[in-house]
C-alpha positions, -999 to +999 in steps of 0.1 A: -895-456-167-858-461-173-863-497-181-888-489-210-874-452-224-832-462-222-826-444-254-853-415-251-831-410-217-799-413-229-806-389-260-814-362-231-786-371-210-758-370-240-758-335-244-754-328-204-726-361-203-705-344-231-693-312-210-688-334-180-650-343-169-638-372-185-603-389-192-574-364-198-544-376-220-511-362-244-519-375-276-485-378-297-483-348-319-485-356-355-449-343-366-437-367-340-456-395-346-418-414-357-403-402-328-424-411-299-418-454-290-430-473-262-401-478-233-382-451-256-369-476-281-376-480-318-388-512-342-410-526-310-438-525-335-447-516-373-478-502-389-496-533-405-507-517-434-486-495-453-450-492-441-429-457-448-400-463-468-371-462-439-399-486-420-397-509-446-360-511-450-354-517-414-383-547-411-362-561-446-329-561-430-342-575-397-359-605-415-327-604-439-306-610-410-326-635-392-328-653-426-286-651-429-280-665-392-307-690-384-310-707-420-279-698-437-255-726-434-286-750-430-299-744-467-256-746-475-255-782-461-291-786-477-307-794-443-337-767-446-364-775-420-397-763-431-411-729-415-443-730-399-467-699-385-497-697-368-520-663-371-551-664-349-577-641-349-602-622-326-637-640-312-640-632-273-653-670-262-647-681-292-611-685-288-622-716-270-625-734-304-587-722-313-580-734-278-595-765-284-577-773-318-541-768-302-546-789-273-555-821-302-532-806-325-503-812-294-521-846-287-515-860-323-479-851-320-480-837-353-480-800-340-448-780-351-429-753-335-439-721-355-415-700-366-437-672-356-474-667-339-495-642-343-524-631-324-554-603-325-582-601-296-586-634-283-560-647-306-534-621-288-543-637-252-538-674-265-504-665-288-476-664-258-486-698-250-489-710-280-454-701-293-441-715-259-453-750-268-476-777-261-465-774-219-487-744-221-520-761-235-533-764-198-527-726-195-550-718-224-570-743-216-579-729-178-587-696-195-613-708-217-631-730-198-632-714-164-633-676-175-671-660-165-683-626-176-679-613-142-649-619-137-635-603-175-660-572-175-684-554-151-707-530-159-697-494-154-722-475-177-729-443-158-689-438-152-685-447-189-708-422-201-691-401-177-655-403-188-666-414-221-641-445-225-664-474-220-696-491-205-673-516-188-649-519-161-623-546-171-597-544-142-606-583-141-594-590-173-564-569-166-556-590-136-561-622-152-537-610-180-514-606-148-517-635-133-502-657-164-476-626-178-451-628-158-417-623-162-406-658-165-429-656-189-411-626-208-382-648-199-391-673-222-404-655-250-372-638-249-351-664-252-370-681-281-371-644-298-330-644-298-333-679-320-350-658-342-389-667-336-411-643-335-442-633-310-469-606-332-500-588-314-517-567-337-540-538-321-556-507-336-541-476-329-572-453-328-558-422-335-542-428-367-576-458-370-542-485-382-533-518-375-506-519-357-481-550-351-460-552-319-429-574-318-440-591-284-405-609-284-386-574-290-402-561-260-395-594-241-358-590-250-356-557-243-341-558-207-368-523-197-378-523-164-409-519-179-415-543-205-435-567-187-464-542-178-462-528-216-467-568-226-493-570-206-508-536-220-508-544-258-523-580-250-552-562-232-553-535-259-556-558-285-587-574-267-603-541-260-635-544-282-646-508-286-668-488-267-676-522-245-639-524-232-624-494-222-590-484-245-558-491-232-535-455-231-501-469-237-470-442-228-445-437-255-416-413-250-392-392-277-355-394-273-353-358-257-375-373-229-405-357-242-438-378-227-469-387-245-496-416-248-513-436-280-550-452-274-554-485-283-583-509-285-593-542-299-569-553-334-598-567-349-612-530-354-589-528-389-574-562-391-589-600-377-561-618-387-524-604-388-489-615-399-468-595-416-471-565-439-474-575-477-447-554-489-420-575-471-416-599-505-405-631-483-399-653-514-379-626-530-358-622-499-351-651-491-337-664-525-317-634-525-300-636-487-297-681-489-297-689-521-333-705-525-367-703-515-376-720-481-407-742-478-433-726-457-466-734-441-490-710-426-518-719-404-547-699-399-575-699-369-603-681-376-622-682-341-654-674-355-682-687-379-675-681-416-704-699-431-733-693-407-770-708-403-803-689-407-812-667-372-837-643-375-830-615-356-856-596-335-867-563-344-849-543-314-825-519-319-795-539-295-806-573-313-800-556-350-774-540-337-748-575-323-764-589-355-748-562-376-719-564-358-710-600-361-717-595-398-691-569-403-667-590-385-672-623-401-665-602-436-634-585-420-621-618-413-630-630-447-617-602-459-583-611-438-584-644-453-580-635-487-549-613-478-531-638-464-540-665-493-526-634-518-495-631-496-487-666-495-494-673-530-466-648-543-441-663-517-452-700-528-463-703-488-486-734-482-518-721-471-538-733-441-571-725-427-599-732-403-627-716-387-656-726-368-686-750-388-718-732-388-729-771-374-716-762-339-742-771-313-731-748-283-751-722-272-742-699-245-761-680-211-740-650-209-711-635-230-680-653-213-700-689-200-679-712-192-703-741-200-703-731-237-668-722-240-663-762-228-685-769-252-666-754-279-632-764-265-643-799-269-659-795-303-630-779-315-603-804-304-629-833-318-631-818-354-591-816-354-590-855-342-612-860-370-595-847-397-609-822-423-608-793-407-583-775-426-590-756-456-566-748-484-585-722-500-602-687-481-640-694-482-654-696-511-626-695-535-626-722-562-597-727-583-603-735-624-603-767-638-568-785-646-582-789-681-584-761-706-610-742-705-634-734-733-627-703-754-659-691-775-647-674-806-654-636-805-675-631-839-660-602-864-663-566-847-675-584-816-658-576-782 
């Protein structure tokens, strides 16, 4: 009876749930939303939409600084390295493809050190290693193509409905995340933050329903006893996928000692793919703090299908419902796409894509199967070997012809 009637069930069952005791929490009060900071310390992280004015002018004289002492007398002598960043985004397995294309990308000895990574979801769990280097590619490796369902999520749907956070229990991921952040770990990503690289997660915060980015290397750096658990929380944050995962409740404090708590879930709920705000004009700043514009590359894995194949999709409600969701995702990412091709077109930034071709032959058993994540590891480091994978246009973009282009004349009183 339960089996054949879920929803009829859960329809009567709602109303009851609702008045039931679920999780208690101190939400930050509005009027001190730009008070309250994780660990009590400002600029660990940065709305990544729409920055306030005194936001904005601290991120500028952070990168305006950075820009002065790591490149200054470089672009004097005229010795100006390229800059090159990584942004990856969400995908649950699918970050074995991303995976995948580092480990070739390290094997062709043409991967670079990026000047900064970022990561959302998936992306978040594979950035730290990542912007520590190809002696980390066995790391990300391990995670995903080892990494089974059970041992990520287990089902906790009565106690979900109950406390109404989520119809999992992901204490597994959360150890797993502990296992590899360590703090040598933080150690590192310290260290590499005070040459003046620079770590991004992005999450949502669900009470204001923003993107947020976290400066993963600030909180690394900054000597709290508790920075490596509040690592460890935004990297789980930013893969909580909503309602499935439960959100992650991460403490922030006011200066006066006051105590509260933001909820965060999975980054890809408002962004896929994150780097850095668009009103930060890079270009513009850095001509004005060296001298002259930089030359810049940014690399983009999109750890998802862009272009798909035809599936039908079965007329049941949880069939058109993961249907409708990958949809909305693979247009958020898009979506993403076409930000960062804007952004990097105003600050003359070489632009670099790849997501996953709708010709990949793996299918998978369960949601985290470690058979098709292998799978898609190895087809992902095969299509970088093989050249062609990067794209220097979003999908679908076309630009005009080099030739003029042909101008009908507007007749008289025409428009």
């Amino acid at each position: 009876m339960i089996r054949r009637r879920p929803l009829a069930l859960l329809g009567l069952l709602l109303p009851l749930l609702a008045a039931c005791a679920g999780v208690t929490r101190a939400p930050v009060p509005g009027a001190l939303a730009d008070q309250a900071h994780p660990l009590g310390i400002p600029g660990l992280r940065s709305w990544g939409d729409v920055l306030e004015p005194a936001a904005l002018d601290l991120m500028v004289a952070r990168q305006a600084g950075i820009l002065r002492q790591r490149f200054g007398a470089l672009a004097a002598e005229g010795r100006m390295p390229p800059l090159h960043y990584l942004a990856m985004s969400g995908g649950g397995p699918d970050g074995a493809f991303g995976a995948g294309v580092l480990k070739a990308w390290s094997e062709s000895g043409t991967r670079p050190q990026f000047a900064a990574v970022a990561g959302v979801s998936t992306g978040a769990i594979i950035a730290p290693f990542a912007f520590l280097g190809a002696a980390y590619d066995p790391v990300i490796e391990e995670i995903y193509t080892t990494l089974r369902t059970s041992q990520v999520a287990r089902p906790a749907v009565v106690s979900g409905l109950l406390s109404g956070v989520a119809l999992t229990d992901t204490t597994g991921l959360a150890n797993r995340i502990a296992r590899y952040v360590t703090p040598d770990l933080l150690a590192k990503v310290a260290a590499e933050y005070q040459r003046g690289r620079l770590l991004l997660v992005g999450t949502t915060n669900l009470d204001y329903g923003r993107p947020m980015i976290w400066n993963m290397g600030a909180i690394a750096a900054s000597g709290h006893p508790g920075a490596v658990q509040l690592f460890r929380d935004v990297v789980r944050a930013s893969a909580a996928v909503p309602i499935a995962f439960p959100p992650v409740f991460i403490p922030v404090q006011t200066a006066d000692g006051r105590r509260f708590d933001e909820m965060h879930v999975d980054g890809g709920a408002t962004s896929q793919v994150v780097l850095i705000s668009p009103q930060v004009p890079i270009a513009a700043l850095t001509r004005q703090e060296i001298g002259r514009n930089i030359d810049r590359r940014l690399w983009v894995i999109v750890n998802n299908r862009i272009v798909t194949r035809h599936e039908p999709v079965r007329p049941r409600i949880f069939s058109i419902a993961g249907a409708s969701v990958s949809s909305l995702i693979r247009g958020s990412a898009i979506g993403d796409l076409y930000k960062l091709f804007l952004i990097t077109e105003r600050d003359e930034i070489d632009f670099r894509a790849a997501w996953i071709p709708p010709e990949m032959p793996c299918t998978a058993t369960e949601e985290f199967d470690p058979v098709y994540m292998r799978c898609l590891f190895d087809f992902g480091a095969a299509r970088m070997r093989a050249g062609g994978l990067w794209h220097d246009l979003p999908p679908y973009f076309v630009r005009p012809p080099l030739s003029p282009m042909r101008i009908l004349p507007v007749a008289p009183g025409g428009s």
